[in-house]
C-alpha positions in Angstrom: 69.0 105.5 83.6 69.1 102.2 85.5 69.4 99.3 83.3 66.3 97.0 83.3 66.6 93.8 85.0 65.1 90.6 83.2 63.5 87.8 84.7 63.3 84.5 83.8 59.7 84.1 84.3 57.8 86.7 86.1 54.6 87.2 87.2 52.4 89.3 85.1 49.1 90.3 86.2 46.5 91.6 84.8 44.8 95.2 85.3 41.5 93.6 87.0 43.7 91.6 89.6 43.1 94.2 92.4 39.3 94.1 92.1 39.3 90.5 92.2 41.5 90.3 95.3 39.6 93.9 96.9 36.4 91.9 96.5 37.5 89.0 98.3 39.3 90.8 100.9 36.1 93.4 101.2 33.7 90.2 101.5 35.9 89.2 104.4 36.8 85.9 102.8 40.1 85.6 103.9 40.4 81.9 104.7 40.9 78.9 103.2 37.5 78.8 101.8 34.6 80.8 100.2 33.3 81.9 96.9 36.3 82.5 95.0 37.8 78.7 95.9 34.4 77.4 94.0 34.6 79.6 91.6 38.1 78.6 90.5 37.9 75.0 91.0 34.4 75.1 88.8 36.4 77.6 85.7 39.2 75.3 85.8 36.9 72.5 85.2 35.5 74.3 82.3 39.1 75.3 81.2 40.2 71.4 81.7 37.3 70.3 80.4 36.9 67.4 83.4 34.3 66.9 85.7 36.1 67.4 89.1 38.5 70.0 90.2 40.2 70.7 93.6 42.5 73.6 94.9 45.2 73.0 96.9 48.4 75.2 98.7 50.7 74.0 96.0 51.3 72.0 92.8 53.4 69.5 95.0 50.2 69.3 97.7 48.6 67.9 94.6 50.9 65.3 93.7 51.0 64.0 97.4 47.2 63.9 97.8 46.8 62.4 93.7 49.0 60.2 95.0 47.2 59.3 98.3 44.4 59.1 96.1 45.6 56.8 93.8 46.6 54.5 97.4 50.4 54.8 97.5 51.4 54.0 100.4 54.7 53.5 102.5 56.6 50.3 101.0 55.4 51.1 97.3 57.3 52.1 94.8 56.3 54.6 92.0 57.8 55.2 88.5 59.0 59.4 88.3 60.4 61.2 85.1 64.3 62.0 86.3 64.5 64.9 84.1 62.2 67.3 86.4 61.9 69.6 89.4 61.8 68.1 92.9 58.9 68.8 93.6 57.8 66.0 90.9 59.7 63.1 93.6 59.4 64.6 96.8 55.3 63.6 97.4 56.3 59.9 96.7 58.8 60.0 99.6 56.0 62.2 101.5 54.1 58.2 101.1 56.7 56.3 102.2 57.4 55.2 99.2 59.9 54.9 97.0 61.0 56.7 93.5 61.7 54.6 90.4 63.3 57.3 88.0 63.3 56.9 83.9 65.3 58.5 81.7 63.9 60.9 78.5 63.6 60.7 75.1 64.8 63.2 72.0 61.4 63.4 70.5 60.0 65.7 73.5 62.7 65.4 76.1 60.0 63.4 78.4 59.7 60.4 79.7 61.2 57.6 77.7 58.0 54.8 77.2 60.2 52.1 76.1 62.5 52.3 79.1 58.9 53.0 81.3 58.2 49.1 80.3 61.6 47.9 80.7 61.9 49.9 84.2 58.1 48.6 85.5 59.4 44.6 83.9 62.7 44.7 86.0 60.7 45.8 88.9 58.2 43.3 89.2 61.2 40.5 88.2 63.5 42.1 91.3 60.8 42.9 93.7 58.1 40.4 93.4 55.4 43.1 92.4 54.6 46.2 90.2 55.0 49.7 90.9 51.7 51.3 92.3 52.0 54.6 90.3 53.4 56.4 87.2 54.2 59.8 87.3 54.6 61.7 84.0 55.5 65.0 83.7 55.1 67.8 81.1 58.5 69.3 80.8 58.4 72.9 79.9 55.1 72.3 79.0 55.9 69.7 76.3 53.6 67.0 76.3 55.1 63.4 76.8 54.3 60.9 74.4 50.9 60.3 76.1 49.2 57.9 73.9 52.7 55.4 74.5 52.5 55.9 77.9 49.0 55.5 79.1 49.8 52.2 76.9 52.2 51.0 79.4 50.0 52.0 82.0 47.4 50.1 81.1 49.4 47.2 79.9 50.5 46.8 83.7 47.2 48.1 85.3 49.3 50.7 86.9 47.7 54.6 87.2 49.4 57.7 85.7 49.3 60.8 87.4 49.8 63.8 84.5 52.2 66.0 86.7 51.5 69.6 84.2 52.5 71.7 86.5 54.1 73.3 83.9 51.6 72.5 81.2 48.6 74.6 81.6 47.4 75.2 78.0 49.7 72.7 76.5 47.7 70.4 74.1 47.9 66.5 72.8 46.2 65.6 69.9 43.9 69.1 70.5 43.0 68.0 74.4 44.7 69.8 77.5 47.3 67.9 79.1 46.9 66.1 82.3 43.2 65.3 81.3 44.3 61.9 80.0 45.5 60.2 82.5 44.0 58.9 86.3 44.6 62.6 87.7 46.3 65.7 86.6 48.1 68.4 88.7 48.6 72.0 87.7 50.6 74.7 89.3 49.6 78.5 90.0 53.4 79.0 91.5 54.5 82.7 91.2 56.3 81.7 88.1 53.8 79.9 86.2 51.9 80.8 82.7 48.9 81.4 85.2 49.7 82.4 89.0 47.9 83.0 92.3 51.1 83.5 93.8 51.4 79.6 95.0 48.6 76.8 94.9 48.0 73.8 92.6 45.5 71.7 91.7 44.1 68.1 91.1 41.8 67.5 88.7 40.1 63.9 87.0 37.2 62.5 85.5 36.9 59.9 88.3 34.7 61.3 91.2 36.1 59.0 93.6 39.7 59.7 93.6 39.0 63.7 93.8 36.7 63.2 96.7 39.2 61.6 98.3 41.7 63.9 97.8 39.6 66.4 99.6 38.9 64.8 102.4 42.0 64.6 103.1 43.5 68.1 102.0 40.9 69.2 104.6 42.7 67.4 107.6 40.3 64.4 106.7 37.6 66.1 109.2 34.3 64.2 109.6 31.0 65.6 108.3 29.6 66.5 111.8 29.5 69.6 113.6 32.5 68.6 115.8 36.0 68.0 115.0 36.3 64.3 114.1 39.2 62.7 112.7 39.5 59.3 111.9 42.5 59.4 110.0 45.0 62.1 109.9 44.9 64.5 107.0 46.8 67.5 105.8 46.2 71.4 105.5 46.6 71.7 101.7 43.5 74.2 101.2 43.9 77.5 98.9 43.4 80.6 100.2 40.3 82.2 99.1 42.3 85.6 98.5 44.8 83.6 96.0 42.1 82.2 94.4 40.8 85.6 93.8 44.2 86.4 91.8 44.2 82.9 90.0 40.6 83.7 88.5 41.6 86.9 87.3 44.4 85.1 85.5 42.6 82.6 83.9 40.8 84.5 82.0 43.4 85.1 79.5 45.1 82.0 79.6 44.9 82.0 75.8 46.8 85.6 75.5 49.4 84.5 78.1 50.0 81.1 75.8 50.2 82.8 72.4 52.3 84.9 73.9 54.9 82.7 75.7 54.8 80.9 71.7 55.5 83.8 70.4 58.6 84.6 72.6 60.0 81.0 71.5 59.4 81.8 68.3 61.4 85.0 67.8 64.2 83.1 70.0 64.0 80.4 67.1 64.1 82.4 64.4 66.9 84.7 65.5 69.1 81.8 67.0 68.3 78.3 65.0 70.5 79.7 62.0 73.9 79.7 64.9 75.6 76.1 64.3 75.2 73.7 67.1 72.0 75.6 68.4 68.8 73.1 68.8 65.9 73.9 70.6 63.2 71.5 72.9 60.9 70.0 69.3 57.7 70.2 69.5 55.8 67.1 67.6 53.3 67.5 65.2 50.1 65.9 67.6 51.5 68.6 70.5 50.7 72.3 71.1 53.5 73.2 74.1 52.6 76.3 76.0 56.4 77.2 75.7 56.0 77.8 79.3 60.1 78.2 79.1 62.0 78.3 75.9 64.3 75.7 76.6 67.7 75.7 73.9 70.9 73.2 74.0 74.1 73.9 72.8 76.2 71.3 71.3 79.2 72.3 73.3 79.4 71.1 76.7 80.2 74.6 78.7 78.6 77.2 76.4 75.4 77.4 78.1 76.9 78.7 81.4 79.7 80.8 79.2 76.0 82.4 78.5 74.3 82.4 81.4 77.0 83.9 83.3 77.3 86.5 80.5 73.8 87.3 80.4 73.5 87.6 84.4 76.4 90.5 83.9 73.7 92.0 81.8 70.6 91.4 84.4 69.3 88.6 82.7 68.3 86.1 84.5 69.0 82.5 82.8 68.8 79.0 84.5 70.1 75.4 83.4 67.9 73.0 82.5 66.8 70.6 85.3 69.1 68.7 87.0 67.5 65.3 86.9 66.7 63.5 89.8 68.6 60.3 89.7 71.8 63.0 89.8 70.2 64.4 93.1 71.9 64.0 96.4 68.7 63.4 97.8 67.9 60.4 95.7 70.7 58.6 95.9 70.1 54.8 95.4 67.2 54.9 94.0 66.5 52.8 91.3 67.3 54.5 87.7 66.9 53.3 84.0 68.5 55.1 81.8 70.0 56.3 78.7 72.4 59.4 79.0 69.5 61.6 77.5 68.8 63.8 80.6 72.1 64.0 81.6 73.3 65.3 78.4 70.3 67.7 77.9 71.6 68.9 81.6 74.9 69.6 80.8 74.3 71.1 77.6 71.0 73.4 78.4 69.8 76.5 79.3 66.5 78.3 80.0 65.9 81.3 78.4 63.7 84.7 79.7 60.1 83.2 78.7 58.0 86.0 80.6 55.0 87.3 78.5 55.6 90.9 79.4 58.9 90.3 77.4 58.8 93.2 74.8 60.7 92.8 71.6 63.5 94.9 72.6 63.7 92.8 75.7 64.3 90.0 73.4 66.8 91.7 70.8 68.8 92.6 74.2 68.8 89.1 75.5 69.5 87.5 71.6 72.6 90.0 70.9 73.8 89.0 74.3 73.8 85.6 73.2 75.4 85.7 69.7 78.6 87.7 71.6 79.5 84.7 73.1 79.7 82.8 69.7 81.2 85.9 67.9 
């Protein structure tokens, strides 16, 4: 019998997927627009609890149109988390502007908001002027240390765009993440707590910057029956079909967070007793979704000694992120830091978080593990 193969994070949908996407397809809705697009933009309002809510193609078509919204433009800089995906950076460079990467801190591996201040201070003293945008993200679905941040934020008049793309159902201080800033961004990629397959989505309780957003994810057409452009605009609509599938995972968002906690859990409890073993904390204010269990090793080299073990046992491990101020593609950009994410990088690893993880699954994965200490 063929061995089973374990992902890192799989998709995992639900039994009432194909009637939500047979409906859509059977009421010939196929583009990017109709029913199922307003449907999901209003439920994740509900979900969010915020008054506006659009769809895009992609978690990063969020961030480039948030930040649109926001006015970024070319010449700007913008203050970015280093320790994150690409995808986090790559819209400010979409602006013509420029990344201004900060380090983390211990206490959630996020954004650090004393070097925030000292990074936006050092700015204005070497270029003359602030940085038009902050972008925090919610690493692994930890939440930063919001109430700090939105501080500096508003210290400097400079708006924060929640980047929880990995952070849907993550909490601070009881509220869903990315609701506390300017604008939020979520991400239905195929390997997210909740998936359509791709899209994304900007959300905020200011009307202005949403509507803006959408007129320019739909090309930045004109209201009148011809095509009119008077600026140029992007294609970042959702598909109506994908929509279809995001709905029918929303639904049980809950399930799929309790879940993912629950997989952390057992990785906690079966692995925290092994000396040199920590894993991402989770304040007491904070509820992460645990969208990845993420686990550091105090060794330098014992993480991929495990990974590479694993993968001889198809299971499928990945380092932590390699932050951005490390990245080829952002060399010389400005950085402030203080070793945090590079250490967390060279010492890290991201375990199999799917929810469809059963518990022998997990025993597999965990007595994979402990070989390598033995």
């Amino acid at each position: 019998m063929a061995r089973k193969k374990i992902y890192l994070s799989p998709p995992h949908l639900t039994e009432d997927a194909l009637s939500f996407v047979n409906d859509a397809i059977q009421s010939n809705w196929i583009a990017p627009v109709g029913p199922d697009v307003d449907a999901f933009e209003k439920e994740l309002a509900t979900v969010l609890k915020v008054d506006h809510v659009i769809t895009t193609n992609s978690g990063t078509s969020a961030i480039h149109l948030g930040l649109l919204a926001l006015g970024v433009s070319k010449g700007d800089e913008v203050v970015c988390s280093t320790f994150t995906f690409c995808a986090s950076a790559n819209p400010v460079v979409y602006c013509g502007a420029f990344p201004v990467f900060v380090d983390s801190e211990l206490t959630t591996w996020n954004m650090d908001p004393d070097l925030l201040r000292h990074a936006i201070e050092d700015r204005i003293r070497k270029t003359g002027r602030k940085p038009k945008a902050i972008i925090v993200v919610h690493l692994y679905g930890m939440p930063a240390q919001l109430n700090r941040i939105l501080e500096v934020g508003r210290l400097y008049d400079i708006p924060v765009l929640e980047d929880s793309a990995e952070a849907l159902g993550s909490l601070y201080n009881a509220q869903q993440v990315g609701t506390f800033g300017d604008v939020g961004v979520l991400s239905f990629n195929g390997n997210k707590i909740v998936t359509a397959s791709s899209g994304g989505a900007l959300f905020s309780s200011k009307k202005d910057l949403i509507e803006r957003a959408r007129y320019l994810r739909q090309e930045a057409r004109e209201s009148v029956t011809w095509y009119e452009h008077k600026e140029v605009g992007f294609n970042y609509r959702l598909s109506n079909i994908l929509a279809a599938l995001g709905r029918s995972q929303l639904k049980i968002l809950n399930d799929r967070v309790l879940k993912r906690r629950a997989v952390f859990s057992f990785y906690e409890r079966e692995l925290s007793s092994i000396p040199g073993v920590e894993f991402q904390p989770e304040p007491d204010n904070m509820r992460s979704n645990r969208w990845l269990s993420a686990v550091v090793f105090e060794h330098p080299g014992v993480a991929e000694k495990i990974r590479r073990s694993l993968a001889d046992e198809d299971v499928e491990c990945r380092p932590l992120w390699k932050p951005m101020h490390l990245q080829p593609a952002f060399a010389g950009c400005p950085f402030y830091g203080n070793g945090i994410s590079d250490d967390l990088f060279k010492r890290g690893l991201c375990l199999p978080s799917g929810s469809d993880l059963e518990e022998s699954d997990l025993r597999r994965i965990v007595l994979g593990m402990i070989k390598v200490f033995a």
